[in-house]
C-alpha positions as CSV (number, residue, x, y, z in Angstrom):
1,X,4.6,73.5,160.2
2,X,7.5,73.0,162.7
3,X,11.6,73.4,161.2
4,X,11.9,69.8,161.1
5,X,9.2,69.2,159.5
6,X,9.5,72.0,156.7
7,X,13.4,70.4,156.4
8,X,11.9,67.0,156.1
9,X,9.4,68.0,152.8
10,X,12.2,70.3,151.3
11,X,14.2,67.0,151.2
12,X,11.4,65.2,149.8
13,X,10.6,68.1,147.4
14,X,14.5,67.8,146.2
15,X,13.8,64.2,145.5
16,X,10.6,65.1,143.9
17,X,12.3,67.2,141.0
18,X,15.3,64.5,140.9
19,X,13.0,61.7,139.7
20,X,10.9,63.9,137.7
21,X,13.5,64.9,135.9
22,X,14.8,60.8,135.6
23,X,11.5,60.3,134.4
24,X,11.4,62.7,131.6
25,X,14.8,61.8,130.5
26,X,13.9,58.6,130.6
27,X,12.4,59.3,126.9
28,X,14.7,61.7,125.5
29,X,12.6,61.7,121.8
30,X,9.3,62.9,123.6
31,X,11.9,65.5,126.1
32,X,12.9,67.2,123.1
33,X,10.0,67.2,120.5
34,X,7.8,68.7,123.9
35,X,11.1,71.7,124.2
36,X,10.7,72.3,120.2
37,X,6.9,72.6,120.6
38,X,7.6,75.0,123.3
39,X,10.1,77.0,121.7
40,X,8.0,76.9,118.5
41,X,4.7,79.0,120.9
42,X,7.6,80.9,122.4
43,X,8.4,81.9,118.8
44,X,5.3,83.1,117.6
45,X,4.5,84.9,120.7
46,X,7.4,86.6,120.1
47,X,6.6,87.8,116.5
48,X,3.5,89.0,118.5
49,X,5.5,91.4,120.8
50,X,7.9,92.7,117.9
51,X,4.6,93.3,116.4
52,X,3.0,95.3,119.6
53,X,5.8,96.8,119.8
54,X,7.1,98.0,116.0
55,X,3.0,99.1,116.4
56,X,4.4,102.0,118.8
57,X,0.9,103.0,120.2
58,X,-0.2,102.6,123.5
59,X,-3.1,99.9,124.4
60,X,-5.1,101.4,127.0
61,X,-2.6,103.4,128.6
62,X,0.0,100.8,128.5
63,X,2.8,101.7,126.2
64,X,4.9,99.2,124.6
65,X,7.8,98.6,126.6
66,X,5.1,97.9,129.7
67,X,3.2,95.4,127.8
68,X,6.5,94.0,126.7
69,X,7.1,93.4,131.0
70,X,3.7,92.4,131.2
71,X,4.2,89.6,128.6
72,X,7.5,88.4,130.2
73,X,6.1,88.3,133.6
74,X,3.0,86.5,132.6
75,X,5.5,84.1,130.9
76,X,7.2,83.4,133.6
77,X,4.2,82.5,135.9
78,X,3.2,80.5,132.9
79,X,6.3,78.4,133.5
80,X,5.3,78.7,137.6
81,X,2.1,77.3,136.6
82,X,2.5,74.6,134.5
83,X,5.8,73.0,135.9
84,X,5.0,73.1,138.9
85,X,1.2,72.7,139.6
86,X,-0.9,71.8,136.3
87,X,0.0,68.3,135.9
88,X,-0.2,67.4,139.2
89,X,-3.8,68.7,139.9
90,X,-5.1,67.4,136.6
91,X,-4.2,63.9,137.9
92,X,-5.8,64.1,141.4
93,X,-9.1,63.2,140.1
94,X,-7.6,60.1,138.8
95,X,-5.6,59.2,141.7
96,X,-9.0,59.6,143.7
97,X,-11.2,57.2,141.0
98,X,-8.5,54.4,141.0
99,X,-8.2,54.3,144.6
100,X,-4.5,56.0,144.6
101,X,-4.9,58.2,147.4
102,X,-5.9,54.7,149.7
103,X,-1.8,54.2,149.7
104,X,-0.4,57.4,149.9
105,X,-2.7,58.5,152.8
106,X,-0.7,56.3,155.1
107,X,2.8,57.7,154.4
108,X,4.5,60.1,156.8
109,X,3.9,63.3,155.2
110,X,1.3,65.9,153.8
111,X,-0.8,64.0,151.1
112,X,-1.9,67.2,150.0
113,X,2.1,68.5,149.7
114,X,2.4,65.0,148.2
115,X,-0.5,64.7,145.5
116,X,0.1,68.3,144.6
117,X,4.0,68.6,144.3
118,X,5.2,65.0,143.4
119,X,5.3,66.2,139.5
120,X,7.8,68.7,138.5
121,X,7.5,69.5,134.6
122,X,11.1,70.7,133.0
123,X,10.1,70.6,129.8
124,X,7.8,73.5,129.2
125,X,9.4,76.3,132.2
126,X,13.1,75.9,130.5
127,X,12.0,77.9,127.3
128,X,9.5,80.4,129.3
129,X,11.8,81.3,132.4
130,X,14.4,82.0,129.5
131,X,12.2,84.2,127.4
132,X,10.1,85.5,130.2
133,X,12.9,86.8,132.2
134,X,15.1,88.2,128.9
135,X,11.2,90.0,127.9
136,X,11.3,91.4,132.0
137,X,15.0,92.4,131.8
138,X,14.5,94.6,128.2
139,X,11.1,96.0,129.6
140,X,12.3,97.2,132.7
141,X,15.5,98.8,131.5
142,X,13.8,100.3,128.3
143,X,11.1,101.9,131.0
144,X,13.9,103.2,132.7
145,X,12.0,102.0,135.9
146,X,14.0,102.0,139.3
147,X,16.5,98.7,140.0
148,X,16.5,100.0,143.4
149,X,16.6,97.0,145.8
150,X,12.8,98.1,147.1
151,X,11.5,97.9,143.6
152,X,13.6,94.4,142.7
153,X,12.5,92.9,146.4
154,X,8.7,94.2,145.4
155,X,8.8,92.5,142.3
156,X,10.1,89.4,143.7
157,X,8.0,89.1,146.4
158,X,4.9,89.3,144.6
159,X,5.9,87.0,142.4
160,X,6.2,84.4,145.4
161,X,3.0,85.8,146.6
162,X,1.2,85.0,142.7
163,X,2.7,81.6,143.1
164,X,0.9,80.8,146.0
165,X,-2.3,82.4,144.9
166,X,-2.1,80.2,141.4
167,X,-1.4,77.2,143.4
168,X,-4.2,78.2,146.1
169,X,-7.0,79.1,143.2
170,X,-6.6,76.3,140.8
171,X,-6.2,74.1,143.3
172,X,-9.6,74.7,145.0
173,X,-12.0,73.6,141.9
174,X,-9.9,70.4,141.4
175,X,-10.7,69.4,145.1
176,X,-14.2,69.1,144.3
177,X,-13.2,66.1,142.3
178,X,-13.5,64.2,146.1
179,X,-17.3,64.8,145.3
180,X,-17.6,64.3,141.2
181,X,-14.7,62.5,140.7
182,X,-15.1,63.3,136.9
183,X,-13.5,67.3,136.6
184,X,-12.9,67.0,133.0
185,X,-15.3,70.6,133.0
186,X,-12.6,71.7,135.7
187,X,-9.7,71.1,133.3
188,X,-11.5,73.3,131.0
189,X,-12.5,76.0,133.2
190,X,-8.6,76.4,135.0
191,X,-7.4,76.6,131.0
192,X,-9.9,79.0,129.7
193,X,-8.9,81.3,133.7
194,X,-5.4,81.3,132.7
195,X,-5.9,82.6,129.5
196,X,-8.0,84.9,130.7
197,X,-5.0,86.4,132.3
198,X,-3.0,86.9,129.9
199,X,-3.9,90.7,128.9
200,X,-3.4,93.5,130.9
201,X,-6.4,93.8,133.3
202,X,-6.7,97.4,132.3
203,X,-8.0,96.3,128.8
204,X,-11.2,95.1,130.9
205,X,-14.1,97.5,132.1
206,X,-14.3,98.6,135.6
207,X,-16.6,96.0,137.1
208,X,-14.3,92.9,135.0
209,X,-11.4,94.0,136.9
210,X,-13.1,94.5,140.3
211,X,-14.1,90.9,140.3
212,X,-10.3,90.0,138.4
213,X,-8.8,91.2,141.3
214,X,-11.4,90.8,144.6
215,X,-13.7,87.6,143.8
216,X,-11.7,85.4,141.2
217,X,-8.6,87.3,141.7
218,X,-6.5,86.1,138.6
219,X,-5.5,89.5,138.0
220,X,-3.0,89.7,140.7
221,X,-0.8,87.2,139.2
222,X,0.5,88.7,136.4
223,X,-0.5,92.3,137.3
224,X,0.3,93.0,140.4
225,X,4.1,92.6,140.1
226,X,4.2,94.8,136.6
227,X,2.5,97.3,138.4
228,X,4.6,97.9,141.1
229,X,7.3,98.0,138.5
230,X,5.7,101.4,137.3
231,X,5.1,102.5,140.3
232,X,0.9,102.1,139.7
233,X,0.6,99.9,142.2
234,X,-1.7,101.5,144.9
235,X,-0.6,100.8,149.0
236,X,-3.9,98.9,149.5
237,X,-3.5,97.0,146.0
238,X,-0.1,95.7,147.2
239,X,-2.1,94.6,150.8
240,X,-4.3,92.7,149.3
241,X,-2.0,91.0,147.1
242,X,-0.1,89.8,149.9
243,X,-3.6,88.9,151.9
244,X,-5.5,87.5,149.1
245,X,-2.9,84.7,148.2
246,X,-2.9,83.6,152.2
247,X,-6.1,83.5,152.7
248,X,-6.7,81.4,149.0
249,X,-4.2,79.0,150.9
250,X,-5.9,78.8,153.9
251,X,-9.0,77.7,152.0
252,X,-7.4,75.5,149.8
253,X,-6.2,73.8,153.3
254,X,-9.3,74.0,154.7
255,X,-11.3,72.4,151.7
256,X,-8.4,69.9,151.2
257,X,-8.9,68.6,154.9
258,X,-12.9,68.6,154.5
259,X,-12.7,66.1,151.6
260,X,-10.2,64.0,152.8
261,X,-12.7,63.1,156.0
């Protein structure tokens, strides 16, 4: 994508998140009882974490103030995930059933950026980004890990790299709706992978993690960036991190065009 044309969708994207944000306001009773409900499943994954924690033993080689960063990373890709990409692909199949995509195909930008970035959720990342980050901030300084600028820029940048790779690899099975046009068992399926995710990798045998992280590789997206906090983050681990979330892109791009013809 040439500079105009990545200026011109940033503008749009701005415009995006404006409306969304009119749109959700727009009914202030169902804004706020959705930001209790949040805080209320922050809460009691907090009481889970004092309890982890108070526990003081390690869970398969992970001690407490690493599974505390693992938990506040994971929150905040949870807040990655579902403001910025769940709602939007659990409505594609319905925009391709009621004939949605007919009218949006002829407007002067990327119906993919379009269909999969016109809804930006506030409601749910508010709560996690606060908790998630405040959980990252007390595990990191507890470990006593570097705040080096390599090890913040590592973090970061794998962090970009995991929100590519979520949008890239839930994305993909919700394209097939162009085919089935039904993906109610895809809804299930991306919930049940995300959860999946949510405990450290190294709870999992050897052969679960191999295809975590090289054939459905869910595990680099909350991982990948705690490892490299603690410095277990192998050279050709942080490669493929970087390599697997392009390429998952590319697919998704590929796949996207091959259904729209």
């Amino acid at each position: 994508m040439k500079f105009p044309e990545l200026k011109k969708h940033l503008k749009i994207y701005r415009q995006f998140i404006k409306m969304s944000v009119m749109e959700q306001l727009e009914y202030r009773v169902n804004f706020i009882m959705g930001f209790l409900c949040e805080c209320v499943y922050l809460f009691s994954k907090m009481l889970y974490v004092m309890i982890v924690f108070r526990a003081g033993g390690n869970i398969s080689g992970l001690s407490p103030d690493q599974l505390i960063l693992f938990i506040g990373t994971f929150t905040i890709m949870t807040a990655v995930f579902t403001g910025l990409f769940a709602n939007n692909f659990y409505r594609l199949s319905q925009k391709i059933s009621l004939g949605e995509l007919d009218v949006l195909i002829v407007k002067p930008v990327s119906l993919q950026f379009f269909v999969t970035m016109r809804f930006v959720n506030i409601v749910t990342p508010i709560p996690n980004i606060i908790a998630g980050t405040a959980l990252v901030v007390i595990g990191w300084s507890r470990l006593g890990a570097s705040t080096g600028v390599a090890h913040i820029l590592s973090y970061i940048a794998l962090i970009i790299c995991s929100s590519v790779l979520t949008y890239s690899l839930f994305l993909i099975p919700k394209i097939l709706a162009f085919w089935t046009v039904k993906t109610s068992g895809n809804n299930d399926f991306m919930s049940r992978l995300w959860d999946f995710n949510n405990m450290p990798m190294k709870i999992y045998n050897k052969w679960m993690q191999r295809i975590g992280i090289f054939v459905i590789p869910v595990f680099v997206i909350t991982n990948f960036p705690v490892m490299a906090v603690i410095n277990d983050l192998p050279a050709h681990y942080m490669t493929w991190g970087v390599a697997v979330s392009l390429l998952l892109f590319v697919c998704a791009r590929t796949l996207w065009n091959t259904a729209i013809r």
